[in-house]
C-alpha positions in Angstrom: -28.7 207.3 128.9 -25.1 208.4 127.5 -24.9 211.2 129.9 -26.1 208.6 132.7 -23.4 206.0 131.6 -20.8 208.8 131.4 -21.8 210.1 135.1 -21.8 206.7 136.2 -18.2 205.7 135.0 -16.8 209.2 136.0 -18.1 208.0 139.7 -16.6 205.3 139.2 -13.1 206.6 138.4 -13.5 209.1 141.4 -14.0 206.1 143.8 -10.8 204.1 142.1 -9.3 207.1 143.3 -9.9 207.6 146.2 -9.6 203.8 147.0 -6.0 204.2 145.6 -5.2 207.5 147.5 -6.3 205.6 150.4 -4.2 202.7 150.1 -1.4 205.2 149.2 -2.2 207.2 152.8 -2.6 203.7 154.6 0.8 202.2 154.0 2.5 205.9 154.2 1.3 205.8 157.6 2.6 202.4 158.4 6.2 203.3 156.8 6.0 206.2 159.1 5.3 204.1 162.2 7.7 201.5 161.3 10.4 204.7 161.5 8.6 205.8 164.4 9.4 202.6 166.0 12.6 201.7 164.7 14.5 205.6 165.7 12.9 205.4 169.3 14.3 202.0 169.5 17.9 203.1 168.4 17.4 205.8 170.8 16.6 203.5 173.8 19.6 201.1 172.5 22.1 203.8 172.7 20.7 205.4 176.0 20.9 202.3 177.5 24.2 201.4 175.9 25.5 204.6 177.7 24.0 203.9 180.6 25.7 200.6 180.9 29.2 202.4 180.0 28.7 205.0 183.0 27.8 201.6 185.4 31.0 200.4 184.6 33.2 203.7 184.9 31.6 203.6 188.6 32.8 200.2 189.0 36.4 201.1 187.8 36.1 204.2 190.4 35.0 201.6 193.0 38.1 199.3 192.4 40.4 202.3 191.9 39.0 204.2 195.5 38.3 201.0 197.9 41.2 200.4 200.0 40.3 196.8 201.3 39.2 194.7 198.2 38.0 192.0 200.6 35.0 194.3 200.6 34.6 195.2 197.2 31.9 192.6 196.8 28.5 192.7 198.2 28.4 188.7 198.0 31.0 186.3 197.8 28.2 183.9 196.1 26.8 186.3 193.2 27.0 184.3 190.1 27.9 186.5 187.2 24.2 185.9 185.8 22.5 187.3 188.7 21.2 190.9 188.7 23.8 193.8 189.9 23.3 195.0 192.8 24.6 198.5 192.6 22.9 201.1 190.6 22.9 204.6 189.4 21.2 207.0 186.7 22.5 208.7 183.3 19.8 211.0 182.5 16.5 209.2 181.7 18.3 205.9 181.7 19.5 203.2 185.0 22.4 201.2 185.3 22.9 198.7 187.8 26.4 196.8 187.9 28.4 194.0 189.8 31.8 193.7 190.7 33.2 190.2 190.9 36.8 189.4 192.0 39.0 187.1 190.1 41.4 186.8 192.1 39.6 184.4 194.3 39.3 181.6 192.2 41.1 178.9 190.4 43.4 179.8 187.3 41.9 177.7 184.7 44.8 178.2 181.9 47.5 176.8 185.4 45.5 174.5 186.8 47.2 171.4 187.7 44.9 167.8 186.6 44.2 167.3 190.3 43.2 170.4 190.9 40.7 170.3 188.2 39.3 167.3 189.1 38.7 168.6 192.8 36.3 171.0 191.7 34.7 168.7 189.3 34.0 166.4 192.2 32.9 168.8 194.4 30.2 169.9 191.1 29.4 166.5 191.0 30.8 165.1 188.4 32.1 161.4 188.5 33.4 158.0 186.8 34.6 158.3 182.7 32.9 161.6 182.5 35.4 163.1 184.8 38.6 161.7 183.3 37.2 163.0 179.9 36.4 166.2 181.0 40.1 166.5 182.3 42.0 165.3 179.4 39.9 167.1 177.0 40.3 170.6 178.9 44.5 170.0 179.0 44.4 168.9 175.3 42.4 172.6 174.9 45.1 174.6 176.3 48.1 172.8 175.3 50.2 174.1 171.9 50.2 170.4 170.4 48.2 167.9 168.9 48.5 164.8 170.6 45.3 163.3 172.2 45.5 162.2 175.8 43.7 158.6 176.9 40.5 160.2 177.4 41.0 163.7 175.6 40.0 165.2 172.4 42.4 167.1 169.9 41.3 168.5 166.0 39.9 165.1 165.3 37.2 164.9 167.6 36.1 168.6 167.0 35.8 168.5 163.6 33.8 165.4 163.0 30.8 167.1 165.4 27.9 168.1 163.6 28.7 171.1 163.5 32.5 171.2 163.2 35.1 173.5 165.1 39.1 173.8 165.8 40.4 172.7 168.8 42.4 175.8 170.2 45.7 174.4 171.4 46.2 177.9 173.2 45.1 179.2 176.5 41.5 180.1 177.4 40.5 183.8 176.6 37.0 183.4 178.6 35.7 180.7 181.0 32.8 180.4 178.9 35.2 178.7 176.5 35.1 175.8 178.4 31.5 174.8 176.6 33.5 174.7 173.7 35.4 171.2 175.4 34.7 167.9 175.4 32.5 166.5 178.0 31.4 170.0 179.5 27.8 170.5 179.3 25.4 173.1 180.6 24.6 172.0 183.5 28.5 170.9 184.6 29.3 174.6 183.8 26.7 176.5 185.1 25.3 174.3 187.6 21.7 172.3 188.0 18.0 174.5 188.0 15.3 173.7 189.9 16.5 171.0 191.7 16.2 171.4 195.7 19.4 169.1 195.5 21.1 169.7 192.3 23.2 167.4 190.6 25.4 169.6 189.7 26.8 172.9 191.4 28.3 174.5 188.8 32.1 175.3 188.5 32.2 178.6 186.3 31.9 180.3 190.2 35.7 178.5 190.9 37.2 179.5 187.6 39.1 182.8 186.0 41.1 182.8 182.7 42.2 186.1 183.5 43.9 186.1 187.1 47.5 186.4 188.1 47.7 183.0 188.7 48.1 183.8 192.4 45.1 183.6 194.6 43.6 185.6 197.0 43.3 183.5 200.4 41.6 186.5 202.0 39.0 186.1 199.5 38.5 182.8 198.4 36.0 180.0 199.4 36.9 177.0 201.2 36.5 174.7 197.8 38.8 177.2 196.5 41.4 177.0 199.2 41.1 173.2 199.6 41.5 173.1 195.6 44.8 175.3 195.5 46.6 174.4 198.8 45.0 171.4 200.1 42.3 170.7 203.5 44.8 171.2 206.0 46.1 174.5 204.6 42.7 175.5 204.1 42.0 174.8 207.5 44.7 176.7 209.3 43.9 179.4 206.5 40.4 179.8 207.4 40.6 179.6 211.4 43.2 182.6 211.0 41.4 184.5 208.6 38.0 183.9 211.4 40.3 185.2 214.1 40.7 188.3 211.8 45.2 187.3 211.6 45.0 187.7 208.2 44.4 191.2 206.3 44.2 191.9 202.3 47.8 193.8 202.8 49.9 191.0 204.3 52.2 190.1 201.8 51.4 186.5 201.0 47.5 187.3 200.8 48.0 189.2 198.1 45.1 192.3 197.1 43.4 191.0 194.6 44.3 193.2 191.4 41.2 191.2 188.6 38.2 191.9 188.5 34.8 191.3 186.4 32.2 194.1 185.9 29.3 193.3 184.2 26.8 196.3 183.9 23.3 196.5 182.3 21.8 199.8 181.1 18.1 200.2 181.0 16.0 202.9 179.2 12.3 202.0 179.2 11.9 198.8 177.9 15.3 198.2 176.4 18.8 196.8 178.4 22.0 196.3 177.3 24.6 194.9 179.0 28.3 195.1 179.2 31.0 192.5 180.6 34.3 192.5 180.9 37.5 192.3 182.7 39.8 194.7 184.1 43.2 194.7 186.1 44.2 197.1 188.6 47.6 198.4 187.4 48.2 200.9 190.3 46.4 203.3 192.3 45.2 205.4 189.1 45.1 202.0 186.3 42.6 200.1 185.1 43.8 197.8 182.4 40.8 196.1 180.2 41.9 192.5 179.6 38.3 191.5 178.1 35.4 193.1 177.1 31.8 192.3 175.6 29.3 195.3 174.8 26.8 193.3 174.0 26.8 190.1 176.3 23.7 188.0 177.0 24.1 184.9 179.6 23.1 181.4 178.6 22.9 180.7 182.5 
């Protein structure tokens, strides 16, 4: 019976063993998949990061190499959310980018209070809510701290729930702007899913980083009637139909800003890059704003 007992606990050991060497093997190999996963992630990241980097030396080539800028853009109406629409390849990854010029919109660190309330009609945007929105973006940009009637300064901002500064400076993105009083969403992007929206959106009219000097051969109508009035927009547009106006006349102006935004893509992973450059000459680019890791709330 001793010799039994002794064979018996002996097996017993051997299976506590084995149990343990099996739990050891079992979460070895789960540490090793975890690595697995986590290296060809980093590995996707950075092909894709790359990827993105070549879409937007393309785009710099594009600006630096097209002679009319007029044409630069596929599509006066791409929204800087929607997908690029010019592509390439960088070994095993894609890149697809979009060149959107900045020049053809309204300066929002210049523009004049009836200017900005123009283009926050023509969004949709009416009664208190439009005087606020107004008041509260010059109190933004402006280097002191006295409120407007319907404006908000330090006060306002830092009794929110979750408090900030006011800037009292100039706007470094137009994505700022959902930093300001009164601008939502939906005023700054524009309505979804409505076959009538409410709300158009006004990010499309606005740069923080043009030369204050817009490009008539280039803009929209809302954009022309915003910066020189209807009847100049009028006259603009019949000669610009009539093909009297050209990107070199001297008071057109070539437009000289531009935003890139490029996404990489290696299997399942994107990255996407944005940001601002400025033709300096024939063989320039400046960068006036850049974000390598950008994701759109629109």
């Amino acid at each position: 019976m001793r010799k039994n007992n002794q064979t018996g606990a002996a097996l017993m050991l051997v299976l506590w063993v084995i149990v343990l060497l099996m739990a050891i093997v079992t979460g070895l190999s789960l540490f090793m998949r975890a690595e697995v996963n986590i290296t060809k992630n980093f590995k996707e990241r950075t092909e894709a990061y790359y990827a993105a980097l070549a879409g937007i030396e393309r785009a710099k080539a594009d600006i630096l190499s097209v002679r009319e800028q007029m044409y630069l853009e596929e599509s006066k109406e791409l929204m800087p959310w929607e997908k690029p629409n010019r592509k390439g390849f960088l070994g095993n990854a894609s890149y697809s980018y979009a060149i959107i010029d900045e020049d053809r919109k309204i300066d929002l660190n210049s523009a004049t209070s009836e200017q900005l309330r123009y283009l926050l009609m023509a969004s949709g945007v009416e009664g208190i809510e439009l005087d606020t929105i107004i008041d509260s973006i010059l109190d933004w940009r402006d280097a002191d701290n006295l409120r407007r009637l319907n404006g908000a300064e330090e006060d306002y901002y830092q009794s929110l729930p979750k408090p900030y500064s006011c800037k009292d400076g100039p706007f470094d993105t137009v994505e700022e702007l959902l930093l300001v009083r009164g601008i939502t969403p939906e005023i700054f992007y524009g309505s979804k899913r409505e076959k009538e929206p409410k709300h158009r959106g006004i990010v499309r009219y606005l740069t923080a980083k043009g030369p204050n000097m817009i490009n008539i051969n280039t803009a929209d109508r809302d954009v022309l009637e915003t910066g020189f009035g209807t009847a100049v927009e009028e006259n603009i547009s019949m000669k610009r139909s009539a093909g009297l106006i050209s990107s070199r006349m001297v008071y057109g102006v070539e437009s000289s800003c531009f935003t890139i935004i490029s996404t990489g893509s290696s299997s399942n992973t994107k990255r996407t890059i944005r940001t601002i450059v400025r033709k300096r000459n024939e063989n320039t680019i400046e960068i006036l704003y850049w974000n390598d890791n950008w994701q759109n709330a629109g």
